[in-house]
Every structure is written in structure tokens, then in C-alpha cells.
C-alpha positions in Angstrom: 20.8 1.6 5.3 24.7 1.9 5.7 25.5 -1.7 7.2 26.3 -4.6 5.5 25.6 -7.1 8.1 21.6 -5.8 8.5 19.6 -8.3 9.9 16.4 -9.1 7.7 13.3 -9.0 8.0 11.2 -12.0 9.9 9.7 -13.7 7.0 6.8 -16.1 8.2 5.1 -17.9 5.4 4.5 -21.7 7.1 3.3 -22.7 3.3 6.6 -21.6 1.2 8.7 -23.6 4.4 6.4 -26.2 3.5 7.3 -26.7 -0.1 11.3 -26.0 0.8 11.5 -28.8 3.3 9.5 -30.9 0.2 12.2 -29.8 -2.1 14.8 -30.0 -0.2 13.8 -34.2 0.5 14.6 -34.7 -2.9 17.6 -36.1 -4.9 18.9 -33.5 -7.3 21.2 -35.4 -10.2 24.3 -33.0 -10.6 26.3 -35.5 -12.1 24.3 -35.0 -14.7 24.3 -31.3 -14.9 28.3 -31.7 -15.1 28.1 -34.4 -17.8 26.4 -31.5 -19.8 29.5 -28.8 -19.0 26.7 -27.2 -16.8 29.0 -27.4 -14.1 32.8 -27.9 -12.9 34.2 -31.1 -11.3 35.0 -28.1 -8.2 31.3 -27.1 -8.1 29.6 -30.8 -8.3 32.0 -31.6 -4.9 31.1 -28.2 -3.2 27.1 -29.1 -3.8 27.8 -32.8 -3.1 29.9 -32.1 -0.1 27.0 -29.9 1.1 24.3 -32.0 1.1 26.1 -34.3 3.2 25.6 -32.1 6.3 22.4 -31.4 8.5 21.6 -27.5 8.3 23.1 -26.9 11.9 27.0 -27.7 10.5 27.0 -26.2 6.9 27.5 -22.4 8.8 31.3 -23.8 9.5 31.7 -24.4 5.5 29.7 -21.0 4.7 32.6 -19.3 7.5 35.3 -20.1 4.6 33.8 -21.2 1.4 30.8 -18.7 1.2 32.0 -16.9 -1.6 32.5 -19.6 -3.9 28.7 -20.7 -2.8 27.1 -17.4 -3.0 28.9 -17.3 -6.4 27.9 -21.1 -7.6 23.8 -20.6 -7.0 23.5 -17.2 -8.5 25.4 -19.1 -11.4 23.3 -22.1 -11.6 19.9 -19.4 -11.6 21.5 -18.1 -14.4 22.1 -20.8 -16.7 19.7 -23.4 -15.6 16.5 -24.0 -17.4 14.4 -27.2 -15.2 11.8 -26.2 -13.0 12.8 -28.9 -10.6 16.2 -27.8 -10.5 15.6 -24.1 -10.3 13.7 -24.7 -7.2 16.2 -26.3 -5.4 19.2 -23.9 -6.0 15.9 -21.1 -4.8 15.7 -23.4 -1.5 19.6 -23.4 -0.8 19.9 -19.7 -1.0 16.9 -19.5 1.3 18.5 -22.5 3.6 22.2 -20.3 3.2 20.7 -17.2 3.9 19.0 -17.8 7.3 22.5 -17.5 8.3 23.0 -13.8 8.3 26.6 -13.2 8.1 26.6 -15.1 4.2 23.9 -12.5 3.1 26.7 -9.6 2.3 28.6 -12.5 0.2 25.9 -11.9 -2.4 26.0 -8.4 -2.3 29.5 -8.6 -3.1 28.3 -10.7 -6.4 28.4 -8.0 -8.8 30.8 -7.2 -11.3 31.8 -5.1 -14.9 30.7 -8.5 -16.3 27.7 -9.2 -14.2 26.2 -5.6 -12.5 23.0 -6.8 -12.2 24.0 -9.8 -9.8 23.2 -11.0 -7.2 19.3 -10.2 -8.5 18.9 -10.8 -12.2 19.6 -14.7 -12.5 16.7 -14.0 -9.4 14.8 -12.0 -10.7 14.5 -14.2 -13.7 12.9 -16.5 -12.3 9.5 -14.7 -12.0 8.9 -15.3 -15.2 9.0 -19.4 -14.7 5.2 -20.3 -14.5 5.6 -22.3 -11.5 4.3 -21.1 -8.2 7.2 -21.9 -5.6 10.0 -20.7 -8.5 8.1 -17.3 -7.9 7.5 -17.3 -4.3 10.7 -18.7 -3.3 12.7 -15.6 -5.7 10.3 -13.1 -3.9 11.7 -14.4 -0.9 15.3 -14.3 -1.8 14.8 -10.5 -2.7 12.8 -9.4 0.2 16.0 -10.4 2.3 18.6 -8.9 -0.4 16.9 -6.0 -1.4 16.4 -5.2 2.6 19.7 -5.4 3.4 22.1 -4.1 0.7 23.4 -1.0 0.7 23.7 -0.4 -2.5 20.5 0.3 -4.6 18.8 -2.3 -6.5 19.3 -2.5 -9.9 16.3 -0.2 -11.2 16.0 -2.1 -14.6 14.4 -5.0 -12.9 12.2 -3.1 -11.0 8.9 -3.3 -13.0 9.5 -6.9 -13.5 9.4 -7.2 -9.5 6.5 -5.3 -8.7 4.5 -6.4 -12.1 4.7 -10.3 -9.8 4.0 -8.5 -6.8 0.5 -6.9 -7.9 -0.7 -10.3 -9.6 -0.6 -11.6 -6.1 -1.6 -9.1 -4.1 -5.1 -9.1 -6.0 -5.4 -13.1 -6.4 -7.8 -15.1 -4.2 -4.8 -17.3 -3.0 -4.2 -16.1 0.9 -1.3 -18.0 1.6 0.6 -16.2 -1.9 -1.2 -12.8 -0.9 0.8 -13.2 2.7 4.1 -13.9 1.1 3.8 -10.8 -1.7 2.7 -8.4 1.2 5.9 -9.3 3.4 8.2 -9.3 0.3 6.9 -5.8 -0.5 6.7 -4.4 3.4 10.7 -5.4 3.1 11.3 -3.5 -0.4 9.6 -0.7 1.0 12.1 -0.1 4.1 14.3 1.2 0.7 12.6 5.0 -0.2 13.8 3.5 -3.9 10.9 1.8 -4.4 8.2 4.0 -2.6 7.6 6.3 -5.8 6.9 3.0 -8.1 5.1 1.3 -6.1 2.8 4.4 -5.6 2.8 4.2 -9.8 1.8 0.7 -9.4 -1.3 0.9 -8.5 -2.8 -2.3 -8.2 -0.1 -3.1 -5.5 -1.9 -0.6 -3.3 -5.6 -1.3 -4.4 -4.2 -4.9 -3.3 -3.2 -3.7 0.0 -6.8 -2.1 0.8 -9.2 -4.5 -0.6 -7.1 -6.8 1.8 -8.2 -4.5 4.4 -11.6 -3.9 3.7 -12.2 -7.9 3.5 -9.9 -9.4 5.7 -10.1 -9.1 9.7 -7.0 -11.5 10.1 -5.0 -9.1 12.0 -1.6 -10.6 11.2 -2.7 -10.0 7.7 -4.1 -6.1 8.5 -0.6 -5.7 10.3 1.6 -6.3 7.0 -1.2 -4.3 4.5 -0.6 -1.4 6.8 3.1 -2.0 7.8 3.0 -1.0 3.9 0.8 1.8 4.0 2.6 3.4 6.7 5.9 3.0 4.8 4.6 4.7 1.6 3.6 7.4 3.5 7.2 8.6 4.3 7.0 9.7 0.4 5.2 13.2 0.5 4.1 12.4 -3.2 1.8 9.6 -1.5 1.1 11.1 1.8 -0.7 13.8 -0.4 -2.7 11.9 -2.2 -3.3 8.7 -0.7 -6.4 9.6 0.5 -7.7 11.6 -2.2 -7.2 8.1 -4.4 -7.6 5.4 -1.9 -10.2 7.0 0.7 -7.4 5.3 3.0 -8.3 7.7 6.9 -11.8 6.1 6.2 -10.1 2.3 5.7 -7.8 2.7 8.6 -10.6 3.8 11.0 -12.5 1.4 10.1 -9.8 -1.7 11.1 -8.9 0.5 14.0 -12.2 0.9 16.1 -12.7 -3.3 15.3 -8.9 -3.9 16.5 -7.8 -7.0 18.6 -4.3 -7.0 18.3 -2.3 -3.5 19.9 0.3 -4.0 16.6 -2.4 -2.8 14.3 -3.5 0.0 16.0 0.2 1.1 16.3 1.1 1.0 12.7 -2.2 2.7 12.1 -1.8 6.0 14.6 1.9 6.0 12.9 0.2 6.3 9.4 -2.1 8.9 10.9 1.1 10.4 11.9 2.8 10.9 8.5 -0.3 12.2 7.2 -1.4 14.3 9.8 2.8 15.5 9.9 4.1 15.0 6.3 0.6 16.6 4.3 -1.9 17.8 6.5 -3.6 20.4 4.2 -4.8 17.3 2.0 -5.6 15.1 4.9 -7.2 17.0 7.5 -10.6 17.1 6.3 -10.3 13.2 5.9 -9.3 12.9 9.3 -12.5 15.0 10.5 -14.6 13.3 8.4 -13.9 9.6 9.4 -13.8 11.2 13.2 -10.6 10.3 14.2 -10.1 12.8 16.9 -13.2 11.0 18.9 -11.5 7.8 17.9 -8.0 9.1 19.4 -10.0 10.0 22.6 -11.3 6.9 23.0 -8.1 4.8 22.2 -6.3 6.9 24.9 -8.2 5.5 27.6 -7.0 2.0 26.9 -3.7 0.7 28.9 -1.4 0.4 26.3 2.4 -1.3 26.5 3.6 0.5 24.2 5.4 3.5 24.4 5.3 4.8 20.7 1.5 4.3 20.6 1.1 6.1 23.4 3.0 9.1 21.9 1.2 8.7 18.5 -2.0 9.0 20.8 -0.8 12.2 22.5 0.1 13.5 19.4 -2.9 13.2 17.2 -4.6 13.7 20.2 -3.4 17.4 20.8 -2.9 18.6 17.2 -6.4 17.4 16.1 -7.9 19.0 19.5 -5.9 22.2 18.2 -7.1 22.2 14.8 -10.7 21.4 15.7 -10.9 24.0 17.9 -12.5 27.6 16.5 -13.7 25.7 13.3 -17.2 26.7 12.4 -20.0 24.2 10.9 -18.9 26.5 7.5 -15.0 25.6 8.2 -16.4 21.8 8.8 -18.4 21.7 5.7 -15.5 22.9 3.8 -13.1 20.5 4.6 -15.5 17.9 3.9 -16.0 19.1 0.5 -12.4 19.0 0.4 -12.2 15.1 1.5 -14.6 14.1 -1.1 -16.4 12.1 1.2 -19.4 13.0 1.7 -21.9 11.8 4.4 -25.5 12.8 5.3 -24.2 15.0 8.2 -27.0 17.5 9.7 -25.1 20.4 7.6 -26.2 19.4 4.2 -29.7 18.6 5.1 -30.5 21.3 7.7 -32.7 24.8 6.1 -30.5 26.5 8.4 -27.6 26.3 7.2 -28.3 27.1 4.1 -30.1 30.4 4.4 -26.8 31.3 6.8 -24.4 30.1 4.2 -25.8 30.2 0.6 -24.0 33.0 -0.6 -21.0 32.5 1.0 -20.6 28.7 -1.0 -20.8 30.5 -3.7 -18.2 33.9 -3.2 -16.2 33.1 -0.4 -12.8 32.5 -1.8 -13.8 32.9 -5.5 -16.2 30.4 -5.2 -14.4 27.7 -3.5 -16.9 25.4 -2.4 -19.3 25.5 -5.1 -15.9 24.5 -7.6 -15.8 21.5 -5.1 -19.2 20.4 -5.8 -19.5 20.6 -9.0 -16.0 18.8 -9.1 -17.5 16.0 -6.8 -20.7 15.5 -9.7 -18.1 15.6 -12.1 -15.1 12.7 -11.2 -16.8 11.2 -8.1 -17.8 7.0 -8.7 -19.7 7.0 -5.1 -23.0 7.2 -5.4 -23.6 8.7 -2.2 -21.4 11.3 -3.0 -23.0 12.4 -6.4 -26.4 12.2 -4.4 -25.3 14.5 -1.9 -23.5 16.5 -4.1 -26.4 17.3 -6.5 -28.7 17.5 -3.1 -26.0 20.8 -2.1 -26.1 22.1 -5.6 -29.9 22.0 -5.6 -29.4 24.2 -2.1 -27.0 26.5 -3.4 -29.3 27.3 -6.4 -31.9 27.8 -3.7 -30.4 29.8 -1.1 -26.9 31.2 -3.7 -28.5 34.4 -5.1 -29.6 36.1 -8.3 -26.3 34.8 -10.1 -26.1 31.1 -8.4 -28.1 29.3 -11.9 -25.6 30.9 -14.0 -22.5 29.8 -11.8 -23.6 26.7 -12.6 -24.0 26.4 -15.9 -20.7 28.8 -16.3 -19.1 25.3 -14.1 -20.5 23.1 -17.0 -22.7 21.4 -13.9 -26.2 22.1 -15.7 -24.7 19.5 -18.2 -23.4 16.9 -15.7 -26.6 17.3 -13.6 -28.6 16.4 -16.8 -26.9 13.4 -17.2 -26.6 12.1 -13.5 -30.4 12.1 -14.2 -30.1 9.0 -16.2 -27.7 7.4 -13.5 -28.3 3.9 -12.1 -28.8 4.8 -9.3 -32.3 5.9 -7.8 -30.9 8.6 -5.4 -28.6 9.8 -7.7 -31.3 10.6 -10.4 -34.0 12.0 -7.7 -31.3 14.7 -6.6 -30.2 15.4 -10.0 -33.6 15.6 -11.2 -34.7 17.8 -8.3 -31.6 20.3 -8.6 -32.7 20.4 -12.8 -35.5 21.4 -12.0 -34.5 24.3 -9.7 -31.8 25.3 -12.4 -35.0 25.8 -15.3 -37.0 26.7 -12.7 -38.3 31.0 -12.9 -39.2 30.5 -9.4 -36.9 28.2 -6.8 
């Protein structure tokens, strides 16, 4: 972002303008503040002469005196202590900024004596245990950080997304809305993508949002984030692996009401399926998004880059499916590490055709896979179906298939999955243990 004049992002959080037009209602005593050398006899008549006009006039005095404004509140932030007073210096930057020409007069803020400004004396404020001191900074940033060209200062950035992450996992849904906007906006900046992908409870914020709320404005900014993280290739290859995030997305997308969400979702399916498809294809056969694509394409949409994200994951995934074998399919399941009860794992079949080949093919490719799934997986569907496969391979894997195993350290992990919580875990562990001291399987 090169301009200096960038509009921000729409911020809609009716609770935060709630508690500003409360704040703003009351009396603050700057006489006071200037009795105690807190301020000049210029600043108390610029904040005095201020408050004197309705919101509609002040962008005349902001059109020649913005500078010594933008100057004065980023001040005040940083020597004022009172909660009271804090929040309403936080509600007339908010108030000065909805006026988007003064937003590049706080860009200009910093100095040899003050590099960190406009955001420190901000940024300082998260720490204030007071809810609208937090939201209302969060705010102020989102349209700051969104709009300056130059980077944000990166010593503050833990301190940023440390408040982030507390809201994104509370139980509050009108703070949750205002933390995912703030970090949708920080996100248009590819300075924060890598940290955030670090912070990981942002992201687990993000997806148990989606997982348990069908609000669709609220699924719209939890995936407006997702898509943005997965410009990074760091996160676009391993997003899924982590997060099981092609399953989440489906999931919201086949219950969609609103066409927004399904077009931020076919643009994260883009980035993946563009930006790291060898880690995210066998997600994307897994969850079945090509019959998902299919379907979606018969709908009359308005708008034009859904329909091209439709095309797009339409052909490629046709192109990709096409000449796979159930072996090829089974593979990249294995490779998703989701595992379902498909007809391949449970079908006699397949595994007289295919025994040996799970455990040569490609130095033993697939049976590495399994035995990695018993080892890391928490799912206990997938450690049931997992042991189920190694139970098969010992069946169907040849003279050398036992000793693969126990070469892979999976006799010991199968031993203990037999003590597992739960039932189907320790039936197929206990039945593939069995096959493994077996003479005869």
C-alpha cells in the first residue's frame, strides 16, 4: 500500500459506537488537567474550542489545525493515566478519524524523539484493564495500521496480537466481532501474516468461531482472515495439516445463505489449491470439494469473481481427479490425515490388490503415513481407522510386513492405543496386536 490517503476499512461494531456516543455525553474537566502542567493554555482552547461544535463542522478546523490535533491526542494517550479520560481522547481520534483526509496527519506523527508514534501511546492502552480503553485502541489501529505506508513498528507487535487472541477465544460476541475486524484490517499488511500464523490461538479463534457460529456476518470476517493468511505460502502449506481448515470451510459453505461467504471461501480454496497444492489436494478430495464446486456452479451468482473462482476449481480439480486410481485416492487421504470410513479401507478387495504395494511402493510411503497418523493424530476416528489399515497391511503386506512395523516403532504405539479411551480405538489396536504376535494372520 503506496497511498497515503487509503480509505479504511468499514468498521461495524454497533456496541463500541454505543459506548463512544456514552462517552462522548460526558463533561471532561481539562482545566484541571492544565492546573496540573498536563496541558498548555494553546491545547485546553483547541480541545475546548472543539467541543463546541457538532461533528458535521469540526472537518473545517481539522482542514487547518489537524496537525496540532493529531499531535495533542497521541500526546494526551501518552501521559495521561484516568480511565475516564483515556477513553475520551480514544473516542476523539475515532470521531477525527471518520474523516479520512486527517488519518495521514498521524502517520506523519513520528519523529527521532518519538519513532514509535502515532501507535505506542495507542498501543499502551491495551494494557488498561478496562474494556472500551481496549476496544476503542484496537479500533484506532485497525484504521492506522491499514492505511500507512510505512510498516508498523514491530516492537509492539506481540503486545497487539497477545489482546487480539484473548478476544477472539472469549465468550463475549460483541468483543469477538470487533477483534476479528481489527485483525482482517492488520492482515491487508503481509507484515503481520507470519505472526499471526505464530500466534496461534488467533487462528484457533477464528475456526472455533466457524465451527459454532452460523452468523454469516460473523463467518464472513473469520474467513475474510483465513483467506488473507493464505497469501503467505508458509500458512497456505500448512493450514490444513494444523487446522483441518478444507473440512471447516466446506462445511460453512454447503450451509451458506449469504453469497459473501461462499466467495471468500472459493478465494481461500484458490490460494490453496494455487499457492500449495501438493499439501492441499488430498484435503480438497477428501472434504469433496470438486462435487461441492459442481453443485455451486449451478446457482445464479452476481458475482463475477465467484464465478471465476468456480470455473477455476472447477477445471483444475476435474483435471487432477481425472486418471487417479482408488490407490492414488487412498494415498492422498493418508496424506490429509483425515481419515473417514470410505469403502477403500474397509473393502477385502482392496487390500489383497494393494497390500504390498502400501508397503514398497515409494520406499514405503503409505505405511510411514499410517504409522505416523497412530503416532501424532488426537482424532479418534483417525487412530481407529489407522490401526484398522495397519491390521490390513499386516494381513495382506507380505512375509516382511510384522517386521516393518515394529522397525516403524508401531508395535509399541499399537500396544498403547490399546489402553486408549476410546472403545474403537482400543478394539482396532487390539485386533491389529494381535495380528502382529499372531504365527498365523
Amino acid at each position: 500500500m503506496t497511498s497515503a490517503v487509503a480509505i479504511p476499512p468499514p468498521f461495524y461494531s454497533p456496541y463500541l459506537d454505543d459506548q463512544c456516543n456514552k462517552i462522548n455525553s460526558r463533561q471532561v474537566p481539562w482545566e484541571g488537567y492544565q492546573r496540573a502542567k498536563l496541558l498548555s493554555g494553546d491545547e485546553l482552547t483547541l480541545l475546548k474550542s472543539l467541543s463546541k461544535l457538532p461533528q458535521s463542522q469540526r472537518s473545517t478546523v481539522f482542514a487547518t489545525q489537524g496537525p496540532q490535533y493529531a499531535k495533542l491526542y497521541i500526546d494526551l494517550l501518552r501521559k495521561l493515566q484516568r480511565v475516564d479520560t483515556v477513553q475520551a481522547v480514544l473516542c476523539a481520534i475515532n470521531d477525527m478519524l471518520a474523516d479520512p483526509s486527517t488519518i495521514p496527519l498521524f502517520h506523519a506523527l513520528s519523529t527521532p524523539e518519538n519513532p514509535d508514534d502515532p501507535y505506542g501511546p495507542i498501543v499502551k492502552c491495551l494494557s488498561m484493564e478496562e474494556e472500551f480503553a481496549v476496544l476503542g485502541s484496537l479500533r484506532l489501529l485497525a484504521v492506522l495500521i491499514a492505511t500507512d505506508p510505512k510498516p508498523f513498528p514491530s516492537s509492539l507487535v506481540p503486545t497487539v496480537l497477545a489482546s487480539l487472541q484473548g478476544l477472539l477465544n472469549g465468550t463475549r460476541q460483541p468483543l469477538w466481532e470487533v477483534a476479528s475486524q481489527v485483525l482482517g484490517a492488520i492482515l491487508g499488511r503481509k507484515q503481520f501474516r507470519v505472526p499471526v500464523w505464530e500466534e496461534e490461538q488467533c487462528i484457533s479463534g477464528l475456526v472455533k468461531a466457524l465451527k459454532t457460529n452460523p452468523n454469516p456476518q460473523a463467518q464472513y470476517w473469520a474467513i475474510s482472515c483465513l483467506w488473507l493468511l493464505t497469501f503467505e505460502p508458509l500458512v497456505a502449506e500448512n493450514i490444513d495439516k494444523k487446522y483441518d481448515i478444507v473440512a471447516v470451510l466446506t462445511n460453512v459453505a454447503k450451509a451458506a445463505v449469504k453469497e459473501k461467504v461462499t466467495r471468500v471461501i472459493l478465494s481461500t480454496y484458490n490460494n490453496l489449491l494455487t499457492i500449495a497444492p501438493r499439501q492441499n489436494l488430498p484435503a480438497f478430495f477428501t472434504a469433496k470439494v470438486l462435487p461441492l464446486v459442481t453443485a455451486l456452479s449451478s446457482r445464479n451468482w452476481s458475482d463475477d469473481d465467484l464465478r471465476e473462482d468456480l470455473n477455476f476449481l472447477k477445471t483444475e480439480l476435474h483435471n487432477r481427479l481425472e486418471g487417479l486410481t482408488t490407490y492414488d485416492e487412498y494415498i492422498s487421504e493418508l496424506e490429509s490425515g483425515h481419515l473417514v470410513w470410505s469403502p477403500t479401507h474397509e473393502s477385502e478387495n482392496f487390500w489383497k490388490e494393494n497390500g504390498m504395494r502400501v508397503g514398497q511402493e515409494e520406499n514405503g510411503k503409505a505405511i510411514k503415513l499410517l504409522v505416523d497418523l497412530l503416532k501424532t493424530s488426537k482424532s479418534p476416528l483417525v487412530l481407529s481407522i489407522a490401526a484398522h489399515d495397519i491390521g490390513q497391511f499386516i494381513k495382506y503386506g507380505g512375509d516382511k510386513a510384522k517386521q516393518t512395523i515394529s522397525n516403524l516403532n508401531g508395535k509399541t504405539r499399537l500396544i498403547e492405543l490399546m489402553a486408549h479411551e476410546n472403545p474403537d480405538v482400543r478394539y482396532h489396536a487390539l485386533m491389529s496386536t494381535q495380528r502382529l504376535m499372531s504365527q498365523h494372520v
